[in-house]
C-alpha positions in Angstrom: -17.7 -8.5 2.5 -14.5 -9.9 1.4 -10.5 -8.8 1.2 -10.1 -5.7 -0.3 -7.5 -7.6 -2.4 -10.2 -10.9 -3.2 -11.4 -9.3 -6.2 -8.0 -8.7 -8.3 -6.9 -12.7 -6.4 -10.0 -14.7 -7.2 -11.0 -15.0 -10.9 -11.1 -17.6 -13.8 -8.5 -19.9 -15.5 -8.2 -21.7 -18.4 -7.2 -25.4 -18.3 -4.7 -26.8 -21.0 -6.4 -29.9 -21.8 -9.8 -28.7 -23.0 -9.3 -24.3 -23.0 -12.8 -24.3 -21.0 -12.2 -21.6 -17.5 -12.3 -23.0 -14.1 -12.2 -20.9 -10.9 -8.5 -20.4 -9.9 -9.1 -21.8 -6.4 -11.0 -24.8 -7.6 -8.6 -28.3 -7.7 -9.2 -29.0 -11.2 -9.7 -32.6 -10.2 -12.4 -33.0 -8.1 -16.0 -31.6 -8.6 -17.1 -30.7 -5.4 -14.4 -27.9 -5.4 -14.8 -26.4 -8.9 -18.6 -26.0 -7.7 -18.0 -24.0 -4.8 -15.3 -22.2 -6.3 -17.8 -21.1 -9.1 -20.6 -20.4 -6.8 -18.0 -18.5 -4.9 -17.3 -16.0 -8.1 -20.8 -15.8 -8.9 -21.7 -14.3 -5.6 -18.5 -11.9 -6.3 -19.9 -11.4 -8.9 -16.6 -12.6 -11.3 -17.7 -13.7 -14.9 -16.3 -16.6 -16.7 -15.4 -14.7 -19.8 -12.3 -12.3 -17.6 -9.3 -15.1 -17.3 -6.6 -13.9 -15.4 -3.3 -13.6 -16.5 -0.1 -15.9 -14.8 -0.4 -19.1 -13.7 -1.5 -21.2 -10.6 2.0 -20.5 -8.7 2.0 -17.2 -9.1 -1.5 -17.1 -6.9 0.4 -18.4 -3.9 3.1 -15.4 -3.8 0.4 -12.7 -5.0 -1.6 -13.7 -2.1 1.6 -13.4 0.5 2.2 -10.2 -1.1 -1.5 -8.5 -1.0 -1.9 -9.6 2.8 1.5 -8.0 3.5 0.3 -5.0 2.0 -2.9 -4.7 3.4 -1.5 -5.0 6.9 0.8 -2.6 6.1 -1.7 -0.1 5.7 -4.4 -0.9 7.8 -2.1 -1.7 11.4 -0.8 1.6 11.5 -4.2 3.5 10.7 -5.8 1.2 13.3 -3.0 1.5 16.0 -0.7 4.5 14.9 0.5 4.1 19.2 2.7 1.3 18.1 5.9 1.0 15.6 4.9 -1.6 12.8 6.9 -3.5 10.7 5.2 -5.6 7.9 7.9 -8.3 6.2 7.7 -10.9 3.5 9.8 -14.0 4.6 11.7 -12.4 7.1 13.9 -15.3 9.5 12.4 -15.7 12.5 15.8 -14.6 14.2 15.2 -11.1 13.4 12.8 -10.8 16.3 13.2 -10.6 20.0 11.3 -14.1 20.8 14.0 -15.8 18.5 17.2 -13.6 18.2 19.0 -16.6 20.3 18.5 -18.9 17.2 20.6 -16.8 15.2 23.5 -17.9 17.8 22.5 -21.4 17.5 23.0 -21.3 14.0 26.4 -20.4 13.8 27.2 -23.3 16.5 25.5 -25.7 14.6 26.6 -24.9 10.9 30.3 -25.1 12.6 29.4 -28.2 14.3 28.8 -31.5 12.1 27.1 -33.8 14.5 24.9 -30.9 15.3 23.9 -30.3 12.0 22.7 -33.5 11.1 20.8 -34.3 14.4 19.0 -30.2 14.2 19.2 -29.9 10.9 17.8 -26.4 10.2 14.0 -26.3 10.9 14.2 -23.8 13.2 15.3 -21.2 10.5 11.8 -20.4 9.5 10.7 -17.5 7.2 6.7 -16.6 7.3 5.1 -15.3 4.4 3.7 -12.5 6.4 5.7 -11.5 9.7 4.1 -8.7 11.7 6.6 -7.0 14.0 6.1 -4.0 17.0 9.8 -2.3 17.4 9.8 -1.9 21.4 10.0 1.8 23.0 13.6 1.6 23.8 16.6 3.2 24.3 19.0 1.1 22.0 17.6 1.4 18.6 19.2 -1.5 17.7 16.8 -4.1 19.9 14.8 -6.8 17.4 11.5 -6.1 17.1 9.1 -8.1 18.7 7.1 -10.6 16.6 3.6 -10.0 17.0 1.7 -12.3 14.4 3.4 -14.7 11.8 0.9 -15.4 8.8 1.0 -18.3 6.6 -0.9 -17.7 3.1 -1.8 -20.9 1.4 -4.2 -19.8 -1.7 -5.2 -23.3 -1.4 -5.2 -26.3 1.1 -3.5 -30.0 0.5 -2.7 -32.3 3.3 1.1 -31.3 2.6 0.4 -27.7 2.9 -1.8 -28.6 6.2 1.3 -30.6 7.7 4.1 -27.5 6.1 1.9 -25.1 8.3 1.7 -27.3 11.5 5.2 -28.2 11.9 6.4 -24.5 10.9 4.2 -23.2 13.5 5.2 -25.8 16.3 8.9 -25.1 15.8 8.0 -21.4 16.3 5.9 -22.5 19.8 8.7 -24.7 21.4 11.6 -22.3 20.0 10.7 -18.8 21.1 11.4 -17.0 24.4 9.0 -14.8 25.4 5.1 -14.5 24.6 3.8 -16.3 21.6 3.1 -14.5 18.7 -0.4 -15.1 17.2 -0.1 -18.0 14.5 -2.8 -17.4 11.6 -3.5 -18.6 8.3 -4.9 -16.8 5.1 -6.7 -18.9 2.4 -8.7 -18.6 -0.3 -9.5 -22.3 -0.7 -13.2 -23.5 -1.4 -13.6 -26.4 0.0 -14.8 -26.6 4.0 -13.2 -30.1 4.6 -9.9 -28.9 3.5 -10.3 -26.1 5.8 -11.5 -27.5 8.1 -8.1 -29.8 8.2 -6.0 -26.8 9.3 -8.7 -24.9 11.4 -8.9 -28.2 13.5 -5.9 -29.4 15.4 -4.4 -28.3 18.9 -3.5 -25.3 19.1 -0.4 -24.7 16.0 -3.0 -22.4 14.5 -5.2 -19.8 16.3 -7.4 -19.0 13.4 -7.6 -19.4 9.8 -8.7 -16.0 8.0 -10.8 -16.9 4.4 -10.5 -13.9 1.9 -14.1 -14.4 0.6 -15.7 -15.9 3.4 -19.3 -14.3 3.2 -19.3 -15.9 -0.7 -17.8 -19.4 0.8 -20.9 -19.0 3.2 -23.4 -18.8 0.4 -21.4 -20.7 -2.4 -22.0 -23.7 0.5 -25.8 -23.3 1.3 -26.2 -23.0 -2.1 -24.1 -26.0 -3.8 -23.0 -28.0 -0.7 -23.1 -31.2 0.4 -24.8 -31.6 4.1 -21.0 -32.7 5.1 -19.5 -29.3 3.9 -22.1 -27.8 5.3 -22.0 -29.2 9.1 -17.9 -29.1 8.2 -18.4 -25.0 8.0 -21.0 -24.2 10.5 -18.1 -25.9 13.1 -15.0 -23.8 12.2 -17.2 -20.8 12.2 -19.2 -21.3 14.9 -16.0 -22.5 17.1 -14.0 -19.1 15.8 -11.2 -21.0 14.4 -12.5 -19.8 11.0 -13.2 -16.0 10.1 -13.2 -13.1 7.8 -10.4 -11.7 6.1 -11.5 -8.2 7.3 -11.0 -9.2 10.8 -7.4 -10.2 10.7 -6.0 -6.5 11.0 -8.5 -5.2 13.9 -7.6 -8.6 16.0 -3.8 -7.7 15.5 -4.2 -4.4 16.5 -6.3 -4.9 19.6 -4.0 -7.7 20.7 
């Protein structure tokens, strides 16, 4: 099993120095990764000879945009009870939890001092925001946020530390119930993932797009590390299947 999107994500690239393909999740750098990145398509069953089209930043927004899709479909078939609302990069300040930051802005954009000690971190745009509009009377109430998702097709230690402090600010800024913090990858290496899935508490889970094919790419190419580094953030639930993102936001 793997994202219904995975298939038309996850493929092959060619690289400019030498024209041979490499997986398009692999770090083109480092060994270990284009291994398990190529043991990953294999089990999908991808071949070498199909190179996708675009370039290495477009995976990044196609990913954003697949997950927002997918969730747009599959919440309301799961939950059709509640009002959905499925964004790309939508502020923060658009939902009930946060609408007071859209105050603060103003006050601090017309105030100097403020400015430069705030800054503007707290204006924060998911990829993926997944909102419930509230059975009210005024039509005009935010929505409530129920799950921000950060997609990162891949993981660096500056995407790691982008996701932690985006997260935090949304923790010790909102007023109300948390919404549930996630992340989507597609990244092959367990270390890496194992980077984000760590920590304590910015993340609640980290959601792999292929992870059944991450499982075998490791037992079968692996390194005893990447192995034990795995089995933890699996066996501690911090990482999981794609497919279960959707059923744990509607049963939430």
């Amino acid at each position: 099993m793997s994202a219904p999107f995975a298939a038309q994500l996850l493929g092959w690239k060619k690289l400019k120095k030498n024209g041979n393909p490499v997986p398009n999740s692999a770090d083109s750098s480092s060994t270990p990764s284009k291994a398990l990145a190529r043991a990953i398509l294999e089990h999908l069953g991808v071949e070498s000879e199909v190179i996708l089209p675009g370039t290495p930043k477009d995976l990044g927004p196609a990913l954003e945009r697949a997950v927002q899709a997918d969730l747009a479909k599959i919440l309301p078939e799961t939950d059709p009870s509640r009002t959905w609302q499925i964004d790309h990069k939508k502020v923060v300040e658009d939902f009930a939890q946060y609408a007071h930051l859209g105050s603060l802005k103003k006050v601090v954009r017309k105030n100097p001092v403020l400015s430069a000690d705030l800054g503007f971190d707290y204006l924060i745009r998911p990829d993926v925001t997944v909102g419930i509009k509230m059975n009210s009377p005024s039509a005009e109430d935010n929505p409530f946020l129920h799950a921000a998702v950060s997609c990162k097709w891949t993981i660096r230690s500056d995407r790691v530390q982008n996701i932690r402090h985006e997260f935090l600010q949304m923790i010790r800024h909102r007023r109300g119930r948390l919404p549930h913090l996630v992340t989507v990858t597609a990244e092959p290496m367990p270390s890496r993932i194992a980077a984000i899935a760590r920590g304590t508490g910015e993340v609640d889970a980290v959601y792999h797009i292929a992870l059944a094919a991450l499982q075998e790419a490791v037992e079968a190419v692996g390194s005893r590390q990447q192995k034990d580094d795995l089995a933890e953030c699996v066996s501690q639930g911090r990482l999981r299947p794609y497919e279960e993102l959707a059923p744990t936001l509607a049963t939430w």
